[in-house]
PATOR-361287 format. One line per field, with one value per residue: residue number from 1; y, z, x of N, C-alpha, C, O in turn; residue in one letter. Coordinates in pm, whole numbers, plus 50000, padded with zeros to 5 digits. Layout:
# residues N
k = (NUM ...)
nv = (Y ...)
nw = (Z ...)
nu = (X ...)
cav = (Y ...)
caw = (Z ...)
cau = (X ...)
cv = (Y ...)
cw = (Z ...)
cu = (X ...)
ov = (Y ...)
ow = (Z ...)
ou = (X ...)
r = (a ...)
//
This chain:
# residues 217
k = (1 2 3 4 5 6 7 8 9 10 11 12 13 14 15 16 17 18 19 20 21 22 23 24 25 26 27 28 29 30 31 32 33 34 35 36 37 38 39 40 41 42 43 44 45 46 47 48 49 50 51 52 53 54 55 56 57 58 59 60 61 62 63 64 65 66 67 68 69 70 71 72 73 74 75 76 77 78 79 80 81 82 83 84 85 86 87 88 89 90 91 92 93 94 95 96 97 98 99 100 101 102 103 104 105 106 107 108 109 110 111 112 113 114 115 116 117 118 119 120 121 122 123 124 125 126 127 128 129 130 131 132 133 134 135 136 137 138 139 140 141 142 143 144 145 146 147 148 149 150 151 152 153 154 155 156 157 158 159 160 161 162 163 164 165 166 167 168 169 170 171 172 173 174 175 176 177 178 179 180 181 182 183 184 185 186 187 188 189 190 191 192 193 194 195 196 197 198 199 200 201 202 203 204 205 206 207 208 209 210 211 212 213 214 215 216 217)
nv = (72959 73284 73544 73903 74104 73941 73860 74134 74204 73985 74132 74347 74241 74106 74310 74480 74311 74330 74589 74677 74493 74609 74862 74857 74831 75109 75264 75264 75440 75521 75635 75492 75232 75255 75330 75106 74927 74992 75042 75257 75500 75445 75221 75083 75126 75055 74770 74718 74829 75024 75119 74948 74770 74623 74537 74360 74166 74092 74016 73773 73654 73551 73450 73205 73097 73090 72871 72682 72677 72584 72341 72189 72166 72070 71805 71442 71166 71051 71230 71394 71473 71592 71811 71948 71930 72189 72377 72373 72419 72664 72858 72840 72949 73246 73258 73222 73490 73656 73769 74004 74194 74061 73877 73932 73922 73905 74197 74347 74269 74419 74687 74743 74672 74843 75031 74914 74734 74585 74440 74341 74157 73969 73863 73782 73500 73393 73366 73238 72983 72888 72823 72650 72456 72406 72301 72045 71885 71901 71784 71513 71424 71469 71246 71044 71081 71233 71518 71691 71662 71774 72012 72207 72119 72359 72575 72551 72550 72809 72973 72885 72993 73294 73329 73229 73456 73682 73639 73641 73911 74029 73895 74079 74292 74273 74176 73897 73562 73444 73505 73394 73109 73111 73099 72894 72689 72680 72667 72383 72269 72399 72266 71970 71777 71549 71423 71173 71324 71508 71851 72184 72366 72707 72921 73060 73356 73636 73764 73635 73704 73978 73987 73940 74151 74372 74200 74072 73886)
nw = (12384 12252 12152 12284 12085 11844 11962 12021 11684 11648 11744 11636 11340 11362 11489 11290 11078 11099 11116 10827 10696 10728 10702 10419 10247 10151 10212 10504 10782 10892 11144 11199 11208 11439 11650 11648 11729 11949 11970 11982 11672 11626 11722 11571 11296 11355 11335 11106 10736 10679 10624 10390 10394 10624 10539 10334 10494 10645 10402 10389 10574 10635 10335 10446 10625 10478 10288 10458 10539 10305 10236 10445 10409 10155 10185 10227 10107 09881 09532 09469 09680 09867 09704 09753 10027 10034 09966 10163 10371 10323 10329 10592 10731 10606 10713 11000 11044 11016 10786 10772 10616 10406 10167 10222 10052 09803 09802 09864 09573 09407 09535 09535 09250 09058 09206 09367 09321 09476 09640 09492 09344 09569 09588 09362 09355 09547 09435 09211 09365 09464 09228 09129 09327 09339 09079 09057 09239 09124 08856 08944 09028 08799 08634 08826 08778 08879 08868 08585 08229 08001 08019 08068 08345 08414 08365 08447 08749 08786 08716 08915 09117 09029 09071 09350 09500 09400 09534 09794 09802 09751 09967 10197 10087 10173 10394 10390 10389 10160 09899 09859 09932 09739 09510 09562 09557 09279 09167 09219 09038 08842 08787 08775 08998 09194 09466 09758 09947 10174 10135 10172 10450 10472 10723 10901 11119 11246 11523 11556 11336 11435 11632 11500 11356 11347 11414 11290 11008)
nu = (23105 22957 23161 23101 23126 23037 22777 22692 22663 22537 22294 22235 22173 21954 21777 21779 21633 21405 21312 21384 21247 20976 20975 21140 21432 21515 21403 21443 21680 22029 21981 21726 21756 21953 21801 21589 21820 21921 22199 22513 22586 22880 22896 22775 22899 23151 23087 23030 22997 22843 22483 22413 22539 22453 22218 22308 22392 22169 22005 22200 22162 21833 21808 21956 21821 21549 21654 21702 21416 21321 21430 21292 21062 21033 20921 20868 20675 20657 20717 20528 20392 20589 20602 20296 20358 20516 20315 20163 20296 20416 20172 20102 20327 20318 20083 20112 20248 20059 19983 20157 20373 20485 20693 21009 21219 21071 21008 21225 21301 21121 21237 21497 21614 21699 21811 22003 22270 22375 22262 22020 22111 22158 21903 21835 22003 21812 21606 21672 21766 21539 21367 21549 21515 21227 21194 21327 21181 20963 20992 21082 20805 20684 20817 20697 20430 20261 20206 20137 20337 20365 20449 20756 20972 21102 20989 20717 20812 20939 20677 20533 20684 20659 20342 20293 20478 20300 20044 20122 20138 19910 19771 19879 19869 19582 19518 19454 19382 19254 19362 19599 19529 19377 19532 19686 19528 19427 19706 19769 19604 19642 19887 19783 19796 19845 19786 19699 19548 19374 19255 19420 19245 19083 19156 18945 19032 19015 19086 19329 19494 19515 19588 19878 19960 20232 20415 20683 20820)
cav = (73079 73363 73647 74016 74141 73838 73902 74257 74182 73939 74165 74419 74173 74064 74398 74511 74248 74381 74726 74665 74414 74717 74964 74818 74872 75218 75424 75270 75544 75504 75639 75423 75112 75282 75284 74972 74823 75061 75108 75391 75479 75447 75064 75016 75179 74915 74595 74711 74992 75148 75039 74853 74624 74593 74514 74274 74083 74053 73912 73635 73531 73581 73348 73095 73053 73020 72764 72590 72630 72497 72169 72095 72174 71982 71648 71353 70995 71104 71399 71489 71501 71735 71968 72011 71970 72317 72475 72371 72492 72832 72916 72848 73063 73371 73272 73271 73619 73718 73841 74105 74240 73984 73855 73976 73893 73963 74354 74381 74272 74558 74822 74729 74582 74959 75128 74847 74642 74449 74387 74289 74037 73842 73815 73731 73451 73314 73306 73098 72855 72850 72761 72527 72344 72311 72254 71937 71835 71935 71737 71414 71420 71420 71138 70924 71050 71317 71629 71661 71622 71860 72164 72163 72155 72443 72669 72491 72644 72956 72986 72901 73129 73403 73299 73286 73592 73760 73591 73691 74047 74087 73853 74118 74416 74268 74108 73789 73459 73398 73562 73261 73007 73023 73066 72761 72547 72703 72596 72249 72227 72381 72155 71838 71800 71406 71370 71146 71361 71652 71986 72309 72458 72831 72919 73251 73407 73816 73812 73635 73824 74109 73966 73967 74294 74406 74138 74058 73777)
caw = (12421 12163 12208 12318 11995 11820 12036 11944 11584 11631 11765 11517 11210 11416 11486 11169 10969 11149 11045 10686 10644 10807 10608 10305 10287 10041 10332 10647 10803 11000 11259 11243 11319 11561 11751 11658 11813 12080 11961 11883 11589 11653 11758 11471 11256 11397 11294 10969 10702 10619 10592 10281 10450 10740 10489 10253 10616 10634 10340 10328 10753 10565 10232 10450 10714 10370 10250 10576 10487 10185 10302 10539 10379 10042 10220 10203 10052 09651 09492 09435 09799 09874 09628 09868 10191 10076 09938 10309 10465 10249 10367 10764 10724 10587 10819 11124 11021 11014 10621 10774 10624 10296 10141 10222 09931 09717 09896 09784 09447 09379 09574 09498 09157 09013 09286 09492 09278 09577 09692 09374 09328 09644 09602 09255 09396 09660 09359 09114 09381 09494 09134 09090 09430 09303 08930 09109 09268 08978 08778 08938 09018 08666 08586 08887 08717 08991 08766 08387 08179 07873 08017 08126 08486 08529 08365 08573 08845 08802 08720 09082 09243 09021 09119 09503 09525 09399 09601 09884 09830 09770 10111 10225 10105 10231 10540 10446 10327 10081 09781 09835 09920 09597 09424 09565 09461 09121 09117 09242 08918 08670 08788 08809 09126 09193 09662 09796 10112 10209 10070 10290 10493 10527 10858 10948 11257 11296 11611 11555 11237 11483 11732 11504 11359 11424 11380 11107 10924)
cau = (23029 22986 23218 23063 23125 22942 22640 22627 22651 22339 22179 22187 22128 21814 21671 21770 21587 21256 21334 21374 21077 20849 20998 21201 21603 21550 21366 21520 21768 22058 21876 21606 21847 22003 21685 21577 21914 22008 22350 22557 22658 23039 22907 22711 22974 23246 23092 22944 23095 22720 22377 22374 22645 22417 22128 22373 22388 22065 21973 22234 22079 21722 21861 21988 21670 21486 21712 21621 21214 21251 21468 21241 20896 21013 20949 20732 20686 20665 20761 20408 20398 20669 20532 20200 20371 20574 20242 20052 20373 20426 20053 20092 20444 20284 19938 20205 20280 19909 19992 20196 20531 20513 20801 21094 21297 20998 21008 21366 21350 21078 21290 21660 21658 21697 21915 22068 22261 22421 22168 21928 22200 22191 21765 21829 22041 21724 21556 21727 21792 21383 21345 21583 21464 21061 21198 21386 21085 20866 21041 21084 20671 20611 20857 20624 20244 20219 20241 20159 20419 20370 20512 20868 20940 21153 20881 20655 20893 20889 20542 20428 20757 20577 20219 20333 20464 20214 19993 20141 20139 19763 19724 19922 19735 19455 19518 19351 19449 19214 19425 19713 19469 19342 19618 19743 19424 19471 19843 19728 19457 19732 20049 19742 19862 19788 19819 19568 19511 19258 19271 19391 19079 19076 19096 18911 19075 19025 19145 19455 19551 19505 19714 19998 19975 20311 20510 20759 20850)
cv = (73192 73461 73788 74059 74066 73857 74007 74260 74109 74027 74294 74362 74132 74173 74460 74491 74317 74501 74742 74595 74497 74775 74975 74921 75015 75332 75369 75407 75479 75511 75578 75288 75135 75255 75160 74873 74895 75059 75189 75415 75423 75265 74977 75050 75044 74814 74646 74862 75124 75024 74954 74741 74547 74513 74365 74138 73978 73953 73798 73593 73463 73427 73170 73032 73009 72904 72643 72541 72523 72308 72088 72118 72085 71805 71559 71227 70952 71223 71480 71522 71598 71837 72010 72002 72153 72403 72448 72470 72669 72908 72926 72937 73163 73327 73327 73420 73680 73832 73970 74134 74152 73972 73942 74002 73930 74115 74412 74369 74405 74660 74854 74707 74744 75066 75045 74761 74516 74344 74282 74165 73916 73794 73759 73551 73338 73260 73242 73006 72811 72798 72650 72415 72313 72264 72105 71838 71824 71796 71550 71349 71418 71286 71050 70966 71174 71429 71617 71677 71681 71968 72159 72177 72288 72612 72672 72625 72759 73034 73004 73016 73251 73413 73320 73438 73696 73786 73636 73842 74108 74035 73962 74231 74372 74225 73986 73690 73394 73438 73433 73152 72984 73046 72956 72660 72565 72614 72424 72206 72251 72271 71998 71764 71637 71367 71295 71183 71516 71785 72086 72384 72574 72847 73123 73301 73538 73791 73740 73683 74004 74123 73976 74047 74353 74334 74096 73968 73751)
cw = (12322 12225 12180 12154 11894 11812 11990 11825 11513 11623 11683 11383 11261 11420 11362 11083 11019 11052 10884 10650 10713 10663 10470 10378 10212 10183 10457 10656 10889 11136 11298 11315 11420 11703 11766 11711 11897 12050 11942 11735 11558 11649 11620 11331 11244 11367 11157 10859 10639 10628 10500 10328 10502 10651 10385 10350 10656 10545 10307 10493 10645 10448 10325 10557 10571 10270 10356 10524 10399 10191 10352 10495 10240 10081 10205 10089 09921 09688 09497 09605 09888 09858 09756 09972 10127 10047 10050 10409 10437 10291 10492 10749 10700 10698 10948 11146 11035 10886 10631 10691 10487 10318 10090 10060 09790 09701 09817 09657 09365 09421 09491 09376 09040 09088 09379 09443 09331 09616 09635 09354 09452 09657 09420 09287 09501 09502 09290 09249 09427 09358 09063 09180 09370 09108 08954 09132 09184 08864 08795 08975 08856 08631 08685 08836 08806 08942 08643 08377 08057 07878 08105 08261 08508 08471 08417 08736 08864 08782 08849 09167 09190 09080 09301 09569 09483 09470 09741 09899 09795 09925 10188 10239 10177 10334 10544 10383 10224 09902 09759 09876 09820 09531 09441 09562 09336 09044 09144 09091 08802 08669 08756 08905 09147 09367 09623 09962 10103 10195 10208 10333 10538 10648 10859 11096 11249 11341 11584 11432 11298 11571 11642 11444 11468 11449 11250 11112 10943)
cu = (23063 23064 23087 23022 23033 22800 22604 22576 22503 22264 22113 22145 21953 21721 21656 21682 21461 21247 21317 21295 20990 20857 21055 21366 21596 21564 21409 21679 21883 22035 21789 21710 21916 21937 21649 21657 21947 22105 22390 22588 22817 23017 22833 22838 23133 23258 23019 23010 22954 22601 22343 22490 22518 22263 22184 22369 22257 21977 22033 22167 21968 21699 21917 21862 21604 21549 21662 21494 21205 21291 21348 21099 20887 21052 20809 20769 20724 20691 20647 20384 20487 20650 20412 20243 20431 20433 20179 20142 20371 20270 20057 20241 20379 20103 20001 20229 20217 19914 20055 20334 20535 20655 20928 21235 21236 21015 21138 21403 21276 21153 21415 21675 21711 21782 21956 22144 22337 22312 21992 21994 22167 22000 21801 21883 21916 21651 21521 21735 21595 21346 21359 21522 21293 21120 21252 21248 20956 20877 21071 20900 20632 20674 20741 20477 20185 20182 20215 20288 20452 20405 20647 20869 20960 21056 20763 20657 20883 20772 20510 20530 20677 20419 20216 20368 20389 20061 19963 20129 20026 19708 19738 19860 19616 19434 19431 19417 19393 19268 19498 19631 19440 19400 19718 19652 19458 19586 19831 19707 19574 19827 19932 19778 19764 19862 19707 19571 19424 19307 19289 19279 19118 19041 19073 18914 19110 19102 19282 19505 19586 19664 19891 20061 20102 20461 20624 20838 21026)
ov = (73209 73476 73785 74048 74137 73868 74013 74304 74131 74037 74329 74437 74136 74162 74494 74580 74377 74507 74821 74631 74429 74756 75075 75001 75055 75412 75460 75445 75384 75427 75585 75260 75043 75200 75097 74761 74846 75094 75253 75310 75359 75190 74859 74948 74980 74748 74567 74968 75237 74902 74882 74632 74442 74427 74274 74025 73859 73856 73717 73478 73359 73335 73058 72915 72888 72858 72541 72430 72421 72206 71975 72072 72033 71725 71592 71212 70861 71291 71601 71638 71672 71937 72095 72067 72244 72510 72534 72556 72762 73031 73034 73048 73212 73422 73434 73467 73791 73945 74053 74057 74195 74013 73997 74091 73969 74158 74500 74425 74478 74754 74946 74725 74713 75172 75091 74656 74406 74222 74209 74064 73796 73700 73652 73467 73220 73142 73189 72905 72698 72701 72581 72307 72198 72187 72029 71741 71738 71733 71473 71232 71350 71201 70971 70876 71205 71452 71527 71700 71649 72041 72104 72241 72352 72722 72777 72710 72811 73149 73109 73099 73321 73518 73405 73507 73807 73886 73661 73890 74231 74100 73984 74278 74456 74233 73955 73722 73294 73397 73365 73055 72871 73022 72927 72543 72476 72541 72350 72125 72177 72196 71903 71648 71621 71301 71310 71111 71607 71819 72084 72461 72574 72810 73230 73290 73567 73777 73825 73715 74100 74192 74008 74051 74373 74380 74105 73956 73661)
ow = (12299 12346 12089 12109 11855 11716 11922 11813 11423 11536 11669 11311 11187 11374 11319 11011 10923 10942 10834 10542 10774 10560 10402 10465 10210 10231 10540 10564 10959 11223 11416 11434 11496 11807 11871 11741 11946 12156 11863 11679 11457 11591 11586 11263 11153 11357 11120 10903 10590 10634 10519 10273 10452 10717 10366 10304 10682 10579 10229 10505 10582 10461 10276 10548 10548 10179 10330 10484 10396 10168 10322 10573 10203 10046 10183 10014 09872 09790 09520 09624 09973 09928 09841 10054 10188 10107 10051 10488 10510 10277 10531 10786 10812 10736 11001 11259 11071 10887 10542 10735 10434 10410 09983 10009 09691 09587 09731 09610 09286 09342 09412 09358 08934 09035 09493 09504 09281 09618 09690 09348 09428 09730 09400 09243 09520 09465 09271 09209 09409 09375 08991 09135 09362 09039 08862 09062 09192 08811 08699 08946 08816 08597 08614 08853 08797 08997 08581 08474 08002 07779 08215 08311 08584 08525 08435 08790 08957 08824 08898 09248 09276 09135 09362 09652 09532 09470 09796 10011 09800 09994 10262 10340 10243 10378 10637 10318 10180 09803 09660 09835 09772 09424 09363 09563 09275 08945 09071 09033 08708 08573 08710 08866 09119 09384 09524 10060 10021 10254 10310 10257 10640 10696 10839 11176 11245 11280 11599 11463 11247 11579 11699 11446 11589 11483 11128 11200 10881)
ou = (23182 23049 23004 22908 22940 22725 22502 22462 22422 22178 21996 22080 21855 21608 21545 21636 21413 21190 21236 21248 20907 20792 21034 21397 21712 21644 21411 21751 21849 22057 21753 21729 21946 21974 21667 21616 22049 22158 22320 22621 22845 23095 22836 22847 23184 23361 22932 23056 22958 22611 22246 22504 22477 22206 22103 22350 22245 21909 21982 22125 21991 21618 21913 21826 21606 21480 21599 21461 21135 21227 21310 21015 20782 21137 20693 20865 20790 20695 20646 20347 20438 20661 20439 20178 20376 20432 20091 20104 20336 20269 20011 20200 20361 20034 19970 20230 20256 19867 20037 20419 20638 20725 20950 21303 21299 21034 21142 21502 21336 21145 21436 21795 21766 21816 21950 22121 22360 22293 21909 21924 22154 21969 21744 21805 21942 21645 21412 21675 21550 21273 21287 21484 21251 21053 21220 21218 20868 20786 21080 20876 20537 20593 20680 20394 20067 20075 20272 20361 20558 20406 20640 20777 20889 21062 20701 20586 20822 20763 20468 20490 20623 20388 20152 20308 20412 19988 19856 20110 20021 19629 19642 19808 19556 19319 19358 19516 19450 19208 19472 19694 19453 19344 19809 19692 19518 19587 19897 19780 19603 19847 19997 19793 19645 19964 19636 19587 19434 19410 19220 19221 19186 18934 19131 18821 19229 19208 19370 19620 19642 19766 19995 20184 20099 20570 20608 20922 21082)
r = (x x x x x x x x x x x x x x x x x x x x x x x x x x x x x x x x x x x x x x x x x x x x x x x x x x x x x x x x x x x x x x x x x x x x x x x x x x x x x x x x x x x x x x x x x x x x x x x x x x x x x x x x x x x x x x x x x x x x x x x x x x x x x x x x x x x x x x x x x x x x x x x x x x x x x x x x x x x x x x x x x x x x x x x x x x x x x x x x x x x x x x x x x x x x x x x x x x x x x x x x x x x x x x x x x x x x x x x x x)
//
């Protein structure tokens, strides 16, 4: 059973993370997490030595849930198959979201990378390893025919992490999913992307994009 203290601690890394994927870690206040967790200061103060702790916290939970994603979305029979389960998955993740709040890690490397440099560091860190994990998979899809073969993997790699996130943050502006849909046919057509299974169908749902207005990632 977790101890008291424990619990509290959750529960400020949890409301926290909300807080700072609304607002980014620059302009959140102490005050604002205060609210956002009901604690005092004195209690928030206790388990953490300032907000950029409480934000450093955050992004290693954040880093290791997305270590999770990517485990479990880079699966399947071939490599070339892996690759599109994470690009079917990486689209129902930010759909789930209803394109609200983008990527978190993305969010922080624009804010922090210039006045945070704890914190630029530990997204620099998601990054290289998201690179190395599709340059892995990149890489053994071309050795089976799945993938061309004339452009290295791990520039490959970072091609689509740049292509994704940018992806995401016009879905984002725009509240629709057709920005990363087609930048994940695109990335299909450049990588030569060789599945034999049925292409992602845009799903057009207002009302549930409405419904989750509000939520965060």
């Amino acid at each position: 059973m977790a101890h008291k203290g424990e619990l509290t601690r959750a529960k400020i890394i949890d409301q926290a993370t909300q807080v700072f994927h609304r607002k980014g870690f620059l302009s959140t206040t102490i005050n604002d997490l205060l609210a956002a967790t009901g604690t005092t200061k004195g209690n928030l103060y206790f388990h953490f030595s300032g907000k950029e702790a409480v934000a450093a916290e955050v992004l290693r939970k954040a880093h290791e849930r997305f270590r999770h994603f990517l485990e479990t979305s880079l699966q399947g029979p071939t490599p070339g198959t892996r690759l599109e389960n994470f690009f079917r998955q990486a689209l129902e993740r930010n759909r789930d979201k209803g394109f609200v709040g983008g990527c978190l890690f993305g969010n922080t490397a624009l804010e922090a990378s210039d006045n945070a440099p704890q914190l630029a560091a530990l997204v620099a860190d998601v990054f290289t390893e998201w690179i190395e994990s599709l340059q892995e998979t990149i890489a053994a899809a071309q050795a089976s025919g799945e993938v061309r073969s004339d452009l290295a993997a791990a520039d490959l790699a970072g091609f689509v992490v740049s292509a994704l996130e940018g992806a995401i943050m016009l879905s984002r502006l725009n509240k629709r999913e057709e920005p990363l849909v087609h930048v994940l046919d695109t990335l299909r057509r450049m990588l030569d992307l060789k599945v034999a299974e049925s292409p992602v169908i845009i799903r057009h749902s207002p009302s549930a994009r409405r419904r989750a207005v509000g939520e965060e990632g």
